[in-house]
Backbone as JSON Lines, residues from 0, in Angstrom:
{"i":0,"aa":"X","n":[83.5,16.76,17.48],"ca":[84.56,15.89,17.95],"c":[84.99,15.04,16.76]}
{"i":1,"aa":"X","n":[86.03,15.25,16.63],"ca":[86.42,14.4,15.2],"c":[87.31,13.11,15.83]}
{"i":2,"aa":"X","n":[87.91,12.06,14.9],"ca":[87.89,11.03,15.15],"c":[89.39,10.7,16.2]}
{"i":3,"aa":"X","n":[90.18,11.6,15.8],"ca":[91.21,11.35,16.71],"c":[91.19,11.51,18.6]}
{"i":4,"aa":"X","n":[90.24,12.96,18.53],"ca":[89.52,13.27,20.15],"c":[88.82,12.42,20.07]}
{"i":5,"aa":"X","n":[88.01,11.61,19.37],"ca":[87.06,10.3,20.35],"c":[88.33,9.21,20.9]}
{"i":6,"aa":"X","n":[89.29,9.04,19.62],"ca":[90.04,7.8,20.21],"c":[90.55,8.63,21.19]}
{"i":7,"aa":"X","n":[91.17,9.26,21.51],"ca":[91.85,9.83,22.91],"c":[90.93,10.14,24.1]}
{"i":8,"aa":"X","n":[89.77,10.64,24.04],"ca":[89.04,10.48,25.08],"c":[88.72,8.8,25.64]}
{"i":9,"aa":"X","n":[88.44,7.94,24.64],"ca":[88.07,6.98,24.76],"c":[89.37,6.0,25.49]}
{"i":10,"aa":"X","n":[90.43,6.13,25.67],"ca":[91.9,5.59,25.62],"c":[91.91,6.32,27.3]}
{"i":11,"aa":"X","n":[91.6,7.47,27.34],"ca":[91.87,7.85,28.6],"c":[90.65,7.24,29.25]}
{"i":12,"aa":"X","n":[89.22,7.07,29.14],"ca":[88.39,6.82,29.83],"c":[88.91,4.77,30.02]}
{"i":13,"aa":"X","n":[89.46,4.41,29.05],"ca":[89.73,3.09,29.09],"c":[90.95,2.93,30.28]}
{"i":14,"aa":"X","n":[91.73,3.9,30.27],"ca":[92.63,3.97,31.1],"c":[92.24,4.23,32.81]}
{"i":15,"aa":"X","n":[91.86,5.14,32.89],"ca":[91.35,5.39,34.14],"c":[90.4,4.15,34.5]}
{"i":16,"aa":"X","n":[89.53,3.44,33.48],"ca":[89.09,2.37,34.32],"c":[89.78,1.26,35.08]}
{"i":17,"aa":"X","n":[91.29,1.2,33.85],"ca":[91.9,0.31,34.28],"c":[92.78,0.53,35.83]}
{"i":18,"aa":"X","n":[92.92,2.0,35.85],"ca":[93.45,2.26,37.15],"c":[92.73,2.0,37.92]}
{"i":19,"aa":"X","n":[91.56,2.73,38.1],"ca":[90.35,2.52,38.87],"c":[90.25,0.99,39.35]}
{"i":20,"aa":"X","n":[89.76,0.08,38.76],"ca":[90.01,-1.18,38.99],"c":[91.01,-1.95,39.69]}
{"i":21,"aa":"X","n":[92.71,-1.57,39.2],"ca":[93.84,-1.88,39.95],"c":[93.65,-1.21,41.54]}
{"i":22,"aa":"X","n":[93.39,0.11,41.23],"ca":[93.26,0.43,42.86],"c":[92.45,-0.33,43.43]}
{"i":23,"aa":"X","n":[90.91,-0.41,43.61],"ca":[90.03,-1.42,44.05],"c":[90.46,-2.69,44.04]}
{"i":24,"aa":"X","n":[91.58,-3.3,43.27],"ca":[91.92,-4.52,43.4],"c":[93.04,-4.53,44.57]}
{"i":25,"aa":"X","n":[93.74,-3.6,44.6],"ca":[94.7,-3.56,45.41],"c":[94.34,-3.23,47.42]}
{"i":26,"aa":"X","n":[93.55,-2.11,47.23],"ca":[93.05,-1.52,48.19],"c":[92.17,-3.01,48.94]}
{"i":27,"aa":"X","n":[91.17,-3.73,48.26],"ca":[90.64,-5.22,48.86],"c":[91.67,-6.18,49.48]}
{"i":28,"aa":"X","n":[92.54,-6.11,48.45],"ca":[93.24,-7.3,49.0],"c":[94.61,-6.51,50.45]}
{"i":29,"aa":"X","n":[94.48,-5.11,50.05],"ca":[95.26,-4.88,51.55],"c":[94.56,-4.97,53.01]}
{"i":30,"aa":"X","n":[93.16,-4.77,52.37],"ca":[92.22,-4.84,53.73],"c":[91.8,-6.37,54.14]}
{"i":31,"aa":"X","n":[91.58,-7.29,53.33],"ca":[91.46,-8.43,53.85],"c":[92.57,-9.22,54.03]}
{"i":32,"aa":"X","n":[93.77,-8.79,53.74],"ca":[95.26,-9.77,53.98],"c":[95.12,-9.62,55.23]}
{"i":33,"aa":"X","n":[95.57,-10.8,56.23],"ca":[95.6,-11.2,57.41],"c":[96.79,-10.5,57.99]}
{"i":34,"aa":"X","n":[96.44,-10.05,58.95],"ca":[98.22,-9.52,59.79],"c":[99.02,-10.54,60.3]}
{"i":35,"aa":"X","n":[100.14,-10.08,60.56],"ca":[101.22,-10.8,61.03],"c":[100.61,-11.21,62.46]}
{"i":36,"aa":"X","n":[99.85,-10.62,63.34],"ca":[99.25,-11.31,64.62],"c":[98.42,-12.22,64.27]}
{"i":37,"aa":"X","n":[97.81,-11.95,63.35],"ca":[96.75,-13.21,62.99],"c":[97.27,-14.46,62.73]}
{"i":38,"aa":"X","n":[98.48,-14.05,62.3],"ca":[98.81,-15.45,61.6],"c":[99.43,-16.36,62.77]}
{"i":39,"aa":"X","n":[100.02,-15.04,63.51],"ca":[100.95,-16.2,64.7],"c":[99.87,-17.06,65.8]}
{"i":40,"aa":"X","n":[98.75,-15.99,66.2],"ca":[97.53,-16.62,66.98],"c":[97.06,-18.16,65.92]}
{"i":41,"aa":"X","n":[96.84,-17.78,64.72],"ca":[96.48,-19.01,64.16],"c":[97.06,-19.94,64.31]}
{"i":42,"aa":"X","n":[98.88,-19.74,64.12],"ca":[99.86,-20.79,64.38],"c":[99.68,-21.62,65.51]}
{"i":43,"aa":"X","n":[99.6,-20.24,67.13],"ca":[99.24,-20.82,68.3],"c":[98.36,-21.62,68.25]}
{"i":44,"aa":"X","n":[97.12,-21.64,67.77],"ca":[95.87,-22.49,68.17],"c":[96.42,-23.59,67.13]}
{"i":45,"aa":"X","n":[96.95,-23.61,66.47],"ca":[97.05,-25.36,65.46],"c":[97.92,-26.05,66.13]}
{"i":46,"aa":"X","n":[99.38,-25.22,67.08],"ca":[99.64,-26.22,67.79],"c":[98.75,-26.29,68.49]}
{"i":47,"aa":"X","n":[98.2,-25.96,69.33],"ca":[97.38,-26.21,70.87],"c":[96.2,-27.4,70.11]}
{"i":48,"aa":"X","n":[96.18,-27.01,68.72],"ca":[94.8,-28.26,68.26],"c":[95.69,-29.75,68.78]}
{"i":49,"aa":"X","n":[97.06,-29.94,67.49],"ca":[97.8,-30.86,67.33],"c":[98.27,-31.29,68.51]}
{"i":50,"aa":"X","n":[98.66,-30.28,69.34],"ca":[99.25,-31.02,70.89],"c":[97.67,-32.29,71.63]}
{"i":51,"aa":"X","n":[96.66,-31.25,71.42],"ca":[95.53,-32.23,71.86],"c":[94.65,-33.1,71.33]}
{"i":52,"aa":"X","n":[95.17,-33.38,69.76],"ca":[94.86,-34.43,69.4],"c":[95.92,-35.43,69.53]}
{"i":53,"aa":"X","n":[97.22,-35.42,69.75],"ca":[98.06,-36.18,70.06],"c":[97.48,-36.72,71.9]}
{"i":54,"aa":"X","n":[97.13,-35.85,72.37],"ca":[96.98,-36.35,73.8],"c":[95.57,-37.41,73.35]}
{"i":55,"aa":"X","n":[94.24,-37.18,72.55],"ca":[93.49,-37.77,72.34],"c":[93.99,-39.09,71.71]}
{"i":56,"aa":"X","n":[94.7,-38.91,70.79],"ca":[95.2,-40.5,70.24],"c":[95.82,-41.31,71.12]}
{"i":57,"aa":"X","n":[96.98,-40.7,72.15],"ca":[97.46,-41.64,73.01],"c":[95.96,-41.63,74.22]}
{"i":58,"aa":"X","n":[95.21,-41.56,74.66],"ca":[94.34,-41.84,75.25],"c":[93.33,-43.28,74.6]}
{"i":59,"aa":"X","n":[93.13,-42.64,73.47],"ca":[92.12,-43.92,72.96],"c":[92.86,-45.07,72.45]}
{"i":60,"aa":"X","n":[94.44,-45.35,72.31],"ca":[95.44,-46.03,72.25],"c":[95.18,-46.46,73.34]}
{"i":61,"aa":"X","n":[95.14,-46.1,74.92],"ca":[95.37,-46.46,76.41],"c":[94.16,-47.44,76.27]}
{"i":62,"aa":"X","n":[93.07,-46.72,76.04],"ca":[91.69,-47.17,76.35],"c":[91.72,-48.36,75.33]}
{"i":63,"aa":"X","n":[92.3,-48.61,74.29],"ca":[91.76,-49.51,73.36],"c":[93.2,-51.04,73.71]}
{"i":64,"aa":"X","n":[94.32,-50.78,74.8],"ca":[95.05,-51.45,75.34],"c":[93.95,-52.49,76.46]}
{"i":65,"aa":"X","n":[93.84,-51.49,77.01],"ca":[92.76,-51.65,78.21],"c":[91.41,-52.57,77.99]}
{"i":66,"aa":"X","n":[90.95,-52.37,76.8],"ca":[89.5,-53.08,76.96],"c":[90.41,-54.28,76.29]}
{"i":67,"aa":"X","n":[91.31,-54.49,75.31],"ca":[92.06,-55.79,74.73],"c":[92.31,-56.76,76.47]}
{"i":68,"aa":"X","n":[92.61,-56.08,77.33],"ca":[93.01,-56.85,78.12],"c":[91.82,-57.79,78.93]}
{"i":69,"aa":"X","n":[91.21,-56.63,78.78],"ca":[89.59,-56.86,79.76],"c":[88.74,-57.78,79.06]}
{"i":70,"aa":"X","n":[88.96,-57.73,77.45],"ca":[88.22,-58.91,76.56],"c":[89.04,-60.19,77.05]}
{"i":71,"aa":"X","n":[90.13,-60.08,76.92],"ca":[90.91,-61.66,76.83],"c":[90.83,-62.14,78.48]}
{"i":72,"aa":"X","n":[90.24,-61.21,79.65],"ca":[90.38,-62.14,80.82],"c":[88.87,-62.21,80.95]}
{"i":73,"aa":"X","n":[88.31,-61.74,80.45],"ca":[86.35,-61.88,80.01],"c":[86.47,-63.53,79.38]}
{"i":74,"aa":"X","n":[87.5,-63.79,78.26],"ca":[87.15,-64.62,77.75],"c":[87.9,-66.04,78.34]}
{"i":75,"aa":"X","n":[88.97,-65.55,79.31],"ca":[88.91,-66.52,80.22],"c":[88.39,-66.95,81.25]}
{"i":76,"aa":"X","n":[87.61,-66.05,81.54],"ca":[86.57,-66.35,82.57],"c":[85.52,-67.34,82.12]}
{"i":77,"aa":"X","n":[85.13,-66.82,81.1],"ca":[83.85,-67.7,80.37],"c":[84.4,-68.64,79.82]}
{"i":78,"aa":"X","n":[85.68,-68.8,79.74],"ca":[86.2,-70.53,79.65],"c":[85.83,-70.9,80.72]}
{"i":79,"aa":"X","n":[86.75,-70.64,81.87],"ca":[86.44,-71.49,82.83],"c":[85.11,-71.67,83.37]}
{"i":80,"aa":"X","n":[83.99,-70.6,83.74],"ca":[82.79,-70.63,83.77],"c":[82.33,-71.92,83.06]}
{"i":81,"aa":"X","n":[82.29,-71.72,81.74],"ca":[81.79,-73.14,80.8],"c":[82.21,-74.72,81.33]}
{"i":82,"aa":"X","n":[83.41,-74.63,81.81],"ca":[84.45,-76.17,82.55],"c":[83.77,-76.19,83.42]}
{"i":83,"aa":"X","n":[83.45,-75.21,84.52],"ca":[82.86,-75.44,85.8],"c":[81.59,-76.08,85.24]}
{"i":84,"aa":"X","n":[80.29,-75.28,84.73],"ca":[79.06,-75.83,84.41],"c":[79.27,-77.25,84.05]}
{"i":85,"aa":"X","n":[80.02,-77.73,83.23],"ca":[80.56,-78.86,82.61],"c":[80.87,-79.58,83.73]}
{"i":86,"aa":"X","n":[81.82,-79.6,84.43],"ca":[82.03,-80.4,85.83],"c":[80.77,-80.62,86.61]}
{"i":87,"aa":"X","n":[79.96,-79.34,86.65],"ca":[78.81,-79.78,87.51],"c":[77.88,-80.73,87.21]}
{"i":88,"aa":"X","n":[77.63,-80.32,85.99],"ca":[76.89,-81.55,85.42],"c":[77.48,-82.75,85.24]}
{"i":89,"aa":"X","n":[78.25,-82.88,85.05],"ca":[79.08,-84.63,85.32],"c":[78.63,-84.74,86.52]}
{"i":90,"aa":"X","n":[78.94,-83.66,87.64],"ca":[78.63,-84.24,89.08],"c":[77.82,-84.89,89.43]}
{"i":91,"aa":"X","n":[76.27,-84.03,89.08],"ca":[75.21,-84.13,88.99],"c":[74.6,-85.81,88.55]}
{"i":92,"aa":"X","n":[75.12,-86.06,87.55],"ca":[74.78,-87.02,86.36],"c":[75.7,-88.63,87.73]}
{"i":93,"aa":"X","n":[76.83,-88.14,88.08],"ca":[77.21,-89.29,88.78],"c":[76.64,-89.22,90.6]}
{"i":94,"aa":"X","n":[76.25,-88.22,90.62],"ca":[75.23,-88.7,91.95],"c":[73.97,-88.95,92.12]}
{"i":95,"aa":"X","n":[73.61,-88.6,90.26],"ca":[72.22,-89.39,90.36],"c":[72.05,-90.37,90.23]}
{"i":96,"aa":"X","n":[73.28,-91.14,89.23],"ca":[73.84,-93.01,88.72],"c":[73.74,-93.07,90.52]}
{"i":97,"aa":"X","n":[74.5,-92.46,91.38],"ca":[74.91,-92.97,92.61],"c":[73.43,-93.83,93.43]}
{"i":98,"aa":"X","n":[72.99,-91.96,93.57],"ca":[71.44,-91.98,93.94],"c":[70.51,-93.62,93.14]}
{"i":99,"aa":"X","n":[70.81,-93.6,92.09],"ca":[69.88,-94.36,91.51],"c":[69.97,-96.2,91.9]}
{"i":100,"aa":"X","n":[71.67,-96.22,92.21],"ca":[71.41,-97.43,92.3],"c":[71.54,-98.04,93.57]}
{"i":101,"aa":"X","n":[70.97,-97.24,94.67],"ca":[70.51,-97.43,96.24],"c":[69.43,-98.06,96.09]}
């Protein structure tokens, strides 16, 4: 084999790898590309995610309306609660002055 048949064998064996390779590169990526159904089912489920995290946000929006309201009449309660105790004990304090000076 003299030097010109090595470079030409060698050029074709370099070649065919490179085909070789392109096919295998090509042939992978046709088998794992997603189909056109896949993609629309995927579409479907991201709305159906987004529609129900929108329903979740306006819910914990509702719920977080809701306990704001339930704190601020909590905390008027325990005002007045506190006035009452407060009144009682004045009461207390002037019917025992009362009591006391019988």
């Amino acid at each position: 084999m003299d030097r010109t048949e090595f470079i030409t064998a060698t050029a074709l064996v370099l070649f065919g790898a490179f085909v070789l390779g392109w096919f295998a590169c090509w042939l992978i990526g046709r088998l794992t590309r997603p189909t056109h159904a896949d993609l629309q089912d995927l579409e479907r489920k991201l709305r159906d995610t987004e529609r129900e995290r929108d329903k979740a946000i306006a819910l914990i929006q509702d719920r977080e309306s809701r306990l704001a309201t339930v704190q601020a009449e909590l905390e008027t309660a325990m005002g007045g609660l506190r006035e009452s105790r407060a009144e009682i004990e004045e009461l207390r304090d002037y019917i025992e002055r009362k009591l006391a000076r019988r």
